[in-house]
N, C-alpha and C positions, 0 to 999 in steps of 0.2 A: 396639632401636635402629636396627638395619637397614631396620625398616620405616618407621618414621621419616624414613628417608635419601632410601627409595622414594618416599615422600607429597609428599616434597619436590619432586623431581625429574620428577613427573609431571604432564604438561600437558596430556593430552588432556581432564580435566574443560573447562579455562581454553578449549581453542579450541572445543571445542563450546558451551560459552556466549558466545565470540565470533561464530561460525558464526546462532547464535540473536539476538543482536542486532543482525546485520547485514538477517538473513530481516525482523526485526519492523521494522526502518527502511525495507526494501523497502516491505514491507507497508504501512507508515502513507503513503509518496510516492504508492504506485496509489490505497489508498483514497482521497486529496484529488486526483488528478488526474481519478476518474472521476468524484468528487461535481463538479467545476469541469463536466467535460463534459456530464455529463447535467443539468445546470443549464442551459448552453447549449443542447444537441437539446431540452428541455422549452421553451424560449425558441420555435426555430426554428418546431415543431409547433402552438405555440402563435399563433406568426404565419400560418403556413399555412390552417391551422383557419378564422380569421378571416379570409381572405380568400378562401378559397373561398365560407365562409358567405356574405359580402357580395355577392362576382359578381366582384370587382377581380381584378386580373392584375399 
């Protein structure tokens, strides 16, 4: 029964899968912020390229 009491009353499972859901929501913001960016430097290079190619300034 005692152990029971313990199970209960123990929360370090609960905050390290807090801890862990906190890390994966990090995670999901950088991985969309750098796919946005390097979408845009892919853009930019992309304009560059062609203008070098061409001769324009």
């Amino acid at each position: 029964m005692q152990f029971i009491k313990n199970l209960v009353r123990d929360e370090a499972g609960a905050t390290a899968i807090e801890y862990g859901l906190i890390a994966a929501l990090i995670a999901v913001a950088a991985i969309a912020a750098m796919q946005g960016l390097g979408n845009q430097l892919s853009s930019t290079f992309t304009t560059v390229s062609t203008k070098m190619a061409n001769g324009n300034k």
